[in-house]
Every structure is written in structure tokens, then in C-alpha cells.
C-alpha positions in Angstrom: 0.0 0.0 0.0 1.0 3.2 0.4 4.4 4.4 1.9 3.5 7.5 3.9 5.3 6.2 6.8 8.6 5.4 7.0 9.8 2.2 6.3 12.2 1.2 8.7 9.5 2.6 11.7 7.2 -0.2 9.9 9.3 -3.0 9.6 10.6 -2.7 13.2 6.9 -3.2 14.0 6.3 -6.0 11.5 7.1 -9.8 12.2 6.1 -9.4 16.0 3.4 -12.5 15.7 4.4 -15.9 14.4 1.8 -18.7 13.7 0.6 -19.4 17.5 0.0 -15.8 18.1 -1.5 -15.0 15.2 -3.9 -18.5 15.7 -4.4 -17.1 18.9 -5.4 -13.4 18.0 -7.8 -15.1 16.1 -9.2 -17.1 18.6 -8.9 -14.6 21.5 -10.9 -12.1 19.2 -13.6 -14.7 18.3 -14.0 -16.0 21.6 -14.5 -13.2 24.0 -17.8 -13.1 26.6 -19.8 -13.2 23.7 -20.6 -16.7 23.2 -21.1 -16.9 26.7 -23.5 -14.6 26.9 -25.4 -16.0 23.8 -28.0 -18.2 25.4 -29.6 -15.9 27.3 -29.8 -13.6 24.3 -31.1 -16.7 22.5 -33.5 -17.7 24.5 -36.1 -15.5 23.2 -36.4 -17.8 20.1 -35.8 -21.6 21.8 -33.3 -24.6 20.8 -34.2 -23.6 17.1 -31.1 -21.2 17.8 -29.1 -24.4 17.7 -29.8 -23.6 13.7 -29.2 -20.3 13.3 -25.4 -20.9 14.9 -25.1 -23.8 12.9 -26.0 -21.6 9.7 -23.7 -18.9 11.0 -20.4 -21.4 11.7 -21.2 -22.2 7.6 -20.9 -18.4 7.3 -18.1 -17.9 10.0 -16.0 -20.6 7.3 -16.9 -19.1 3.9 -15.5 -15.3 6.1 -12.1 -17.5 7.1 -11.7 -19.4 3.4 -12.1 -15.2 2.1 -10.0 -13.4 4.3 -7.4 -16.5 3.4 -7.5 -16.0 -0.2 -7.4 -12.6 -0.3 -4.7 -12.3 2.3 -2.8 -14.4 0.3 -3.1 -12.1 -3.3 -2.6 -8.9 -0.5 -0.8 -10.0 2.6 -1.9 -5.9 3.7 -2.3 -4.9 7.0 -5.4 -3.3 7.0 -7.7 -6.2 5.8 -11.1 -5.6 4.6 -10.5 -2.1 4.3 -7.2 -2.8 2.1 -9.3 -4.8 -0.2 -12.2 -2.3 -0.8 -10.3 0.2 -1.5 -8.1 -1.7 -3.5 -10.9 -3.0 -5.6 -13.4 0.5 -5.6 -11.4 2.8 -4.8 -10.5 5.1 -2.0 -14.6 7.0 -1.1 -15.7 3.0 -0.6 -11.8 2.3 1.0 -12.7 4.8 3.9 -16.3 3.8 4.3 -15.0 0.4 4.7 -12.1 1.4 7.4 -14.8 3.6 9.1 -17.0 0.9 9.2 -14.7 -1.5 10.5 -13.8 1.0 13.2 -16.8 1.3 14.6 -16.9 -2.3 14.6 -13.8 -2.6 16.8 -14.6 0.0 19.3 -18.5 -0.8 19.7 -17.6 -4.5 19.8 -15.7 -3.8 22.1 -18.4 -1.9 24.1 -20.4 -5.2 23.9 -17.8 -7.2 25.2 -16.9 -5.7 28.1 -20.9 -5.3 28.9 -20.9 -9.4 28.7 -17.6 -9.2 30.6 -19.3 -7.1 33.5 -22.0 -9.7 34.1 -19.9 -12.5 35.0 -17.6 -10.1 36.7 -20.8 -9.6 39.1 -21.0 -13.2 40.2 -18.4 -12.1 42.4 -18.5 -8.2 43.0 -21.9 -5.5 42.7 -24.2 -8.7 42.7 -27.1 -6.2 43.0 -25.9 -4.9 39.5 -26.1 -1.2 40.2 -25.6 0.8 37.2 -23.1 2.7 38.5 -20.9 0.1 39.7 -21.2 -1.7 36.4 -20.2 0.9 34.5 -17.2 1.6 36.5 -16.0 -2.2 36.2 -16.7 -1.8 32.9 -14.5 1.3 32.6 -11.6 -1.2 34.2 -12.5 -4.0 31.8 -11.9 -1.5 28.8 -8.7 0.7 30.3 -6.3 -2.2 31.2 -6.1 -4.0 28.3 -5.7 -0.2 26.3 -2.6 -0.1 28.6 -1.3 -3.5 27.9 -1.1 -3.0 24.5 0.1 0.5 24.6 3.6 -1.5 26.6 4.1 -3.1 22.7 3.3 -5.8 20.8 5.0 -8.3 22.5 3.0 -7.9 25.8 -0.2 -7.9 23.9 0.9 -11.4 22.2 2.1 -12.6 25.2 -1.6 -11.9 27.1 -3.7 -13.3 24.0 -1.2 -16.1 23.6 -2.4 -17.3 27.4 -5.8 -16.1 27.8 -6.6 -17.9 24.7 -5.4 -21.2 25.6 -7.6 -21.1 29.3 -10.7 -19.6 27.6 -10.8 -22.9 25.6 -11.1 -24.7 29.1 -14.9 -24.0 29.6 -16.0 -24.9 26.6 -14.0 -27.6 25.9 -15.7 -29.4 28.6 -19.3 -28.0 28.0 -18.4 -29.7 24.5 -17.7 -32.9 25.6 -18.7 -33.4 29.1 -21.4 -30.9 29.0 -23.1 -32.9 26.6 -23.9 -36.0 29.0 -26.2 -33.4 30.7 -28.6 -32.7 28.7 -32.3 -33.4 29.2 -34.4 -34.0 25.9 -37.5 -32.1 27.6 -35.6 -29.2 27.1 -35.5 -29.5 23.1 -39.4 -29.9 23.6 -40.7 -26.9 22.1 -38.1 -25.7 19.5 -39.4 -22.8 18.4 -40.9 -20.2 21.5 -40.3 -16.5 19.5 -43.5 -17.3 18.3 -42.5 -16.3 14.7 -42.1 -18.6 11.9 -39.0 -21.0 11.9 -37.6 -19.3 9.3 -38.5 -15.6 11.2 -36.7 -17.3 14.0 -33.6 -18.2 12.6 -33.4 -15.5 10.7 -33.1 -13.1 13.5 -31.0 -15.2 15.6 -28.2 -15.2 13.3 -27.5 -12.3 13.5 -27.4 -12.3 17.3 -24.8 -15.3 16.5 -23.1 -13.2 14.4 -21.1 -11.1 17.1 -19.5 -14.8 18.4 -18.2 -15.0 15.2 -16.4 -11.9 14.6 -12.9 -11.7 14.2 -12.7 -14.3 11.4 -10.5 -11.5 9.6 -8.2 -10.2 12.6 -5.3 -11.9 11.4 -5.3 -10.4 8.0 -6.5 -6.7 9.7 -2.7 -7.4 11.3 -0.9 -8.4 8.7 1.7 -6.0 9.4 2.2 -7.3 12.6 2.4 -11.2 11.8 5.7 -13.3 11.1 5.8 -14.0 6.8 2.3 -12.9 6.6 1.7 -14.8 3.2 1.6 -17.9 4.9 0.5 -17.6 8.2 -2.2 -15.5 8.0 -4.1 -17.8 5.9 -3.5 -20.4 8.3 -4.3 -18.9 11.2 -7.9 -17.5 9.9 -8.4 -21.1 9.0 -7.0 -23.0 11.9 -8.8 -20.5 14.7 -12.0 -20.5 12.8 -12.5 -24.3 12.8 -11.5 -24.5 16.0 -13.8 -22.0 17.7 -16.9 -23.6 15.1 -16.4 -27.0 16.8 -16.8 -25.7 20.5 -19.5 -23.2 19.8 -21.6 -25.6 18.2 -21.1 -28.5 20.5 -21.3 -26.0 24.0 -23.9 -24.5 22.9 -26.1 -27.4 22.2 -24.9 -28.5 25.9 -26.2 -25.4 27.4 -29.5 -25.5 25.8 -29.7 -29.5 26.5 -28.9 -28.6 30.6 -30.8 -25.6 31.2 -34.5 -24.8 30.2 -35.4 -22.1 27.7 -37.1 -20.3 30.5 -34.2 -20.3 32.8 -31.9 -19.4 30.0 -33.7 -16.1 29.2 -33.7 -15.0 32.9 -30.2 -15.6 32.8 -27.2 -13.1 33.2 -24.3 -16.0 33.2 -26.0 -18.8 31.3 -22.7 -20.8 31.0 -22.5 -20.7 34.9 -25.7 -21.9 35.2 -25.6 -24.9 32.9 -22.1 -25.6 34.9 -24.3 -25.4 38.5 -27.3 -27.8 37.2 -24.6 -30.1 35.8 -22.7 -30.7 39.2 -26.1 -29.9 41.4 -23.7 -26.8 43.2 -21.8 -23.5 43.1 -18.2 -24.3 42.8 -18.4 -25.1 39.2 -20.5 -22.0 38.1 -18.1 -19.7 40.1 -15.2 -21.5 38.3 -16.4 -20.9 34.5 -17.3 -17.3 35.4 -13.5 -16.6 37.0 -12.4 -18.0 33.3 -15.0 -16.5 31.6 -13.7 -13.3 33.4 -10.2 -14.2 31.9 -11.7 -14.6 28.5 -13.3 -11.8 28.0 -10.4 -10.2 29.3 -7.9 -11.2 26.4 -11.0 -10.6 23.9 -10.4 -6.8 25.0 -7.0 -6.8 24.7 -6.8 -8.3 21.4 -9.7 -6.2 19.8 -8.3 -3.0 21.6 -5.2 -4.3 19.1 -7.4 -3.9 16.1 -9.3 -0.7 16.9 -5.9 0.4 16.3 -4.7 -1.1 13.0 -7.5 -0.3 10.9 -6.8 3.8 11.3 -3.1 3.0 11.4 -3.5 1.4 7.8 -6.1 3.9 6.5 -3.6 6.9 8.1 -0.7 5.2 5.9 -2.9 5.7 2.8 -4.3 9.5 4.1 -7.3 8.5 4.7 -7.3 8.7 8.6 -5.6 11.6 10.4 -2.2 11.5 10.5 -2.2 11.0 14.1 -3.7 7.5 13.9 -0.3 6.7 12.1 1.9 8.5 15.0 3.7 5.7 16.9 5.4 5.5 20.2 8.6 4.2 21.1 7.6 0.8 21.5 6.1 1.4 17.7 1.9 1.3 19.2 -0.5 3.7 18.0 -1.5 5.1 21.3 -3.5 7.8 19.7 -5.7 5.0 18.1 -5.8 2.7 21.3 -6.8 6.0 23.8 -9.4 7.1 21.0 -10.9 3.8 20.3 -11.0 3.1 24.4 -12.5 6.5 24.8 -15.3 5.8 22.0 -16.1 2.3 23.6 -16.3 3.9 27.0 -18.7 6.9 25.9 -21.2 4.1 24.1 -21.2 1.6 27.1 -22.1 4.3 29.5 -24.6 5.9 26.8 -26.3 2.2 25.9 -26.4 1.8 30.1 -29.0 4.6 30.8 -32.2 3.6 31.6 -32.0 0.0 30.3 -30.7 -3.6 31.5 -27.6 -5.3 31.0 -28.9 -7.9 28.5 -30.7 -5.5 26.3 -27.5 -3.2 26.3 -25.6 -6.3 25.2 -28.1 -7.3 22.5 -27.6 -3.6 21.6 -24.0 -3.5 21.1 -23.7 -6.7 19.4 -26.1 -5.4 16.4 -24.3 -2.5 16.1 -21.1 -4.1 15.7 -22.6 -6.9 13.4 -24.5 -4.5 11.3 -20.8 -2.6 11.1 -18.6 -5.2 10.6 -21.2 -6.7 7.7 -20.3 -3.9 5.3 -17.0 -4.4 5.2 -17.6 -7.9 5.1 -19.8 -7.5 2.2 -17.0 -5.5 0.3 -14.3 -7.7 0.7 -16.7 -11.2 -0.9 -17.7 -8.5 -3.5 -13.3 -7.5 -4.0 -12.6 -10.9 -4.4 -15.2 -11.8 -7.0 -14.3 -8.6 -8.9 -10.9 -10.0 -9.0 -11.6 -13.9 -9.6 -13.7 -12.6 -12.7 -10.8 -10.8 -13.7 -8.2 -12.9 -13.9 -10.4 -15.5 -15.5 -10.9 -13.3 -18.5 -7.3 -13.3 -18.8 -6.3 -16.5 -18.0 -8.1 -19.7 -16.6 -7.2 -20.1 -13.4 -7.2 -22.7 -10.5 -9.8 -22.8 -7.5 -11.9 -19.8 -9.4 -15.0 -22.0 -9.2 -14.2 -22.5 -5.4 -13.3 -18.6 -4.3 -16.5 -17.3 -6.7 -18.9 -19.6 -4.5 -17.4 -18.7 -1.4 -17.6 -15.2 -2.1 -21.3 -15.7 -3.3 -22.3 -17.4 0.0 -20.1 -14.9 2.2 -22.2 -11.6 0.8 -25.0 -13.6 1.3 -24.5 -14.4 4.8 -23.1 -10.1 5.0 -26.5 -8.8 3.7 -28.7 -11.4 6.0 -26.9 -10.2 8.9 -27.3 -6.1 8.4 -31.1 -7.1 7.7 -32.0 -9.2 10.8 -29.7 -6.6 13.4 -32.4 -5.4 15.5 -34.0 -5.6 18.7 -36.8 -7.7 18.8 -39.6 -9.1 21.4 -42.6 -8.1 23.6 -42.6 -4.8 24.7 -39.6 -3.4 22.3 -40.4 0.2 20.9 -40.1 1.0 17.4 -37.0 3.3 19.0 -35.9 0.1 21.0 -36.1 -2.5 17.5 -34.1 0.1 15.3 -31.6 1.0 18.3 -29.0 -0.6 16.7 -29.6 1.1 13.3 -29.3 4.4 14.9 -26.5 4.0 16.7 -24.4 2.5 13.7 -25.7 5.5 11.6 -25.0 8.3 13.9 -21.4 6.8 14.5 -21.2 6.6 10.4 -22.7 10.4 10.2 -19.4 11.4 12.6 -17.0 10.4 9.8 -18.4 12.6 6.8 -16.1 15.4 8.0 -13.4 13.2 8.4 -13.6 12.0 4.6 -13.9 15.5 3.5 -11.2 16.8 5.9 -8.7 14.0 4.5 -9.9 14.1 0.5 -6.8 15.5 -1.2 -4.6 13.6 1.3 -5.7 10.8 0.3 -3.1 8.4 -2.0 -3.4 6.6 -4.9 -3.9 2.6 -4.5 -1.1 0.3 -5.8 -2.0 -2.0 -8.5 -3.6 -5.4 -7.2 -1.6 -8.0 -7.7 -1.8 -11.0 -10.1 -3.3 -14.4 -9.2 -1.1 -16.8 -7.5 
């Protein structure tokens, strides 16, 4: 891409994460609190949810098989945002990187509102806003400072809080699934909608697990000979994540009754506490739930960083998102980001629950990370058509499909991002829509502001 910044600040920076890291920033930023926290968001359409995540891991793999091709043909740091505006230009590049933004920093948001409820198995039991949103305020600050020490801290923490997040549902995977009681998978479907309604919608709550399919490539810069293992981590961390999501989650809904699950703040706890008939094993998922979500923050707080340091390289961020420190971090990108998280998770607290706030957040973010998603599947089959014009080539069959079926599952999940149920206000059902479009509204005077700064992109290169 471009070379705005120096070169040798960039390639001090560059090569930080080999293979395991990189697996793991891809696991870390998939699983964070959120799958955790998916049951009790669930619950308001039954077991048929079982469906929707098994529709979205399908998805989630046709995301990871993209993101590895085209990181492949453009190892950039940057990722979606590198190949929009690579492919349409730089107006639909910035929209992209905005876009993507907002995902980081409102998912974010969501993930430390997740993080705060198991957090209050132990501390502000009562959940009183105020005392949320000050553990919240810790939950988001601490892993901002971590990564603002370097890289190699940041690795370091991902590296390890990935490995123990795997512990809970590994064994709600396979032990968990002894547990479960067939009365619970009795009535399927309770939204009351039709099935298809019902999936439908629930999707695109399951859509939030699944982000962070593309991290890896978002990093590029940051990863050890990023034409190989980028690609492979996207595709080792994905598959591993859909194999525990799919089988936990089908524990969860097998142990614990839809009813129980929708009054639910720590549904993973619970399922562990009607498993073992106690406590101890429901306080012991939430302390490493607690740890999970914790490495989730440091690893996204990572990326709300690297998309405006990529965009900034290219002109189209401030110049200040490229600024970096002498550990080579873009601390104006991690304090911004943190700052934006922190002013929507106290916003999204006022007058409302912890739940609906969650459920909030999480369509934002999906309805924000979507677009970019849609870009890139709509980059790559630009491309593929391209280069077989020119020449046949290998696997075009293959990437065209997965492209096909990865916009597909991009525009379902911007569609179905809203708050449903009994009670929910027109306001309420479209919160999500406003918020993504207010945050999108804030960076038309960026574009403007950055217009003739912006450079050219390089030529895409050929097929390989």
C-alpha cells in the first residue's frame, strides 16, 4: 500500500506474531464473553437457535476461506478495508475502514458489557448501574494499557488467555453434553415467529461470536511472513472455535431450560451449577470467563488500532492514527478507540438492562462489521472474474462460490440486526440502526477533511 510512513518505523513493528500468536489473535478475538453470553440472548427464540449458529459457523468458514485467499493475493495490514479500497477505490476504501472502526470499538463496548455480568458473580451482585459501569470502565482501560507497553506484551496476554478460555467450553463440549435433558429441546421454536423468522433473527445475534474471522489479516503488518501464516491462522482459529460453539452450545441448551436461560445473566455458569447440582463449578467458568473476555479486549483493543493506522498510511485517517510511540503502538488509536467504547457503554447503560445493552452493542457491531464484510466477498469476486478473463485459473470456481455465499450471509446479517420481542419500541427494534448510523454520520467530516490527502492505490496483484 501506500508508503507514507517510514519504512524502517514499519518494519521494526512488523514480524512481532508468528503462527501461534496469530492463531491465537484469532481465537482470542472470536471468543470473547460473547458466546457466553449467547444463550440468554437466544433464549427468546428456543433450541431452534441451535440452527441459526449452525448456519452462522457455515458463514463464519466461507468469512475464514475469504479473508485467506485474499490475504494471500494482498498480505496488507489493513484487511477488509485494504481490499475495498483496493478493488473500488479510495470514497468506498474509507467507508469500509470507518466501518470496521466502529466495529472494533463498539464491539468492544459489547464485550466488556458481557464481561461485566460475570464479573458480578463475584463483586456488585445487585448490579447497580453505577458500579457496572465503572467495572466496565476497568474492563476496557487495562487491556488499552497493555497493548500501549508493545506488541510483544499484547501477544504474550492473547497467547495465554486464549489457551484457558478454551477450558470451559471444551468441557461443556464434551462433558457438558452427558447433561442434557431431551424435555428441554421440547418446544423448539418459542419466538412465536415462523421457523424461518426465528432463525433469521438469531443469526444475526450469533453473528457477534463469530467476529474476528479476519483479525489476522487486519494485522498483517504485525504477523511473522504474513503470506503464509495469516491464511493459516484464519483457517486453523475459525475451525477451532466452530467445533466448541456448536457442540457447548447445544450443551447449554440441553442442561438448562429455555425459560431459565432467558432470565439468565451467566448462562454458562448456570448450565455448569445444574450439571454438578452446586456452586463451585459455576463460580469457576465465570472466574475464566472473566479471563476470556479479558484477552478478547486486549486483542480487539489491538485492532481498533490497526485499521486507522492502515487507512492513516494511505491519508485516509488523520495523521495521528499513524503516530507511533517508542515501542512502535499507536496510542492515539488505542486512547481514541477506548475513549469511544467507554462513551457508548455508559450511553447504551442509561435507563435499560444489561442484556438489552448487550443485545444492543452486538447489532451495532454486526450491522458494522457486515459492510465491510460484504466488500471484501464483493473484492474478491471482482478479482476472480478478472483474472479469469485473462487466464483460466485454479480454484476460481471455489473462491467465486465462497464469495457468493459470504455476501450472502453479510447482507442477511445487516437485515436481521435489530431488537426484537414483547414490549420493544419501534426506537428500542431500530436502536442498533441508529447508533451505527450516527457513528457513520461522525465520519463525513473526516472523509472531507482527508480528500486531497488521500493516496493513490497500488496495482492489485496478479493471481497466484
Amino acid at each position: 500500500m501506500s508508503t507514507a510512513a517510514p519504512d524502517n518505523t514499519r518494519q521494526k513493528a512488523s514480524g512481532t506474531l508468528g503462527l501461534p500468536q496469530a492463531t491465537a489473535l484469532i481465537v482470542g478475538s472470536i471468543i470473547g464473553v460473547g458466546i457466553f453470553n449467547l444463550p440468554a440472548s437466544l433464549a427468546a427464540f428456543g433450541p431452534i437457535s441451535l440452527v441459526a449458529m449452525l448456519l452462522t459457523t457455515i458463514g463464519a468458514l466461507a468469512l475464514a476461506l475469504l479473508f485467506a485467499s485474499l490475504s494471500r493475493r494482498l498480505p496488507a495490514d489493513g484487511g477488509p478495508y485494504a481490499y475495498a479500497r483496493a478493488a473500488f477505490g479510495n470514497a468506498t476504501g474509507f467507508a469500509n475502514a470507518w466501518s470496521y472502526w466502529i466495529t472494533a470499538w463498539s464491539g468492544n463496548a459489547a464485550i466488556v458489557v458481557g464481561w461485566v455480568m460475570y464479573v458480578q458473580v463475584f463483586v456488585n451482585q445487585g448490579a447497580i448501574p453505577v458500579w457496572s459501569i465503572l467495572i466496565a470502565l476497568v474492563g476496557l482501560w487495562i487491556p488499552a494499557i497493555i497493548n500501549i507497553t508493545g506488541v510483544k506484551n499484547m501477544g504474550a496476554v492473547q497467547l495465554w488467555t486464549s489457551i484457558l478460555k478454551f477450558i470451559p467450553l471444551a468441557l461443556m463440549a464434551t462433558v457438558g453434553l452427558l447433561f442434557i435433558k431431551p424435555e428441554n429441546f421440547a418446544t423448539w421454536n418459542v419466538s412465536g415467529d415462523s421457523d424461518a423468522t426465528a432463525i433469521l433473527g438469531a443469526m444475526a445475534l450469533c453473528l457477534f461470536s463469530s467476529l474476528g474471522v479476519e483479525t489476522a489479516a487486519v494485522a498483517a503488518d504485525k504477523v511473522r511472513d504474513p503470506d503464509r501464516n495469516v491464511p493459516r491462522a484464519t483457517i486453523l482459529g475459525t475451525l477451532a472455535t466452530a467445533v466448541v460453539y456448536l457442540l457447548s452450545l447445544t450443551a447449554v441448551f440441553g442442561a438448562v431450560s429455555t425459560s431459565d436461560l432467558a432470565a439468565s445473566t451467566t448462562p454458562y455458569s448456570d448450565a455448569a451449577d445444574s450439571m454438578t447440582g452446586g456452586t463451585w463449578a459455576g463460580l469457576l467458568i465465570a472466574a475464566i470467563v472473566i479471563i476470556s473476555g479479558f484477552g478478547a479486549l486486549n486483542g480487539w483493543t489491538m485492532i481498533c488500532a490497526e485499521m486507522p493506522l492502515a487507512a492513516s498510511k494511505d491519508g485516509l485517517f488523520p495523521a495521528r492514527f499513524g503516530k507511533l510511540n517508542d515501542r512502535e503502538v499507536p496510542v492515539f488509536g488505542i486512547v481514541t478507540s477506548t475513549a469511544l467504547a467507554s462513551i457508548f457503554m455508559i450511553v447504551s447503560y442509561l435507563g435499560t438492562a444489561g442484556q438489552t445493552v448487550f443485545n444492543t452493542l452486538v447489532f451495532m457491531s454486526g450491522i458494522t462489521a457486515a459492510i465491510p464484510y460484504a466488500f471484501s466477498a464483493l473484492a474478491q469476486i471482482k478479482w476472480r472474474l478478472q483474472d479469469n478473463r485473462e487466464i483460466h485459473t485454479p480454484r476460481f470456481l471455489r473462491d467465486v462460490i465462497v464469495a457468493v455465499v459470504a455476501l450472502v450471509f453479510s447482507v442477511l446479517f445487516i437485515v436481521y440486526s435489530r431488537n426484537t420481542g414483547d414490549g420493544t419500541s419501534v426506537l428500542q427494534e431500530y436502536a442498533p440502526f441508529i447508533m451505527a448510523g450516527v457513528a457513520f454520520l461522525i465520519g463525513i467530516p473526516v472523509y472531507l477533511s482527508q480528500r486531497t490527502r488521500m493516496t493513490e492505490p497500488e496495482p492489485v496483484p496478479a493471481f497466484r
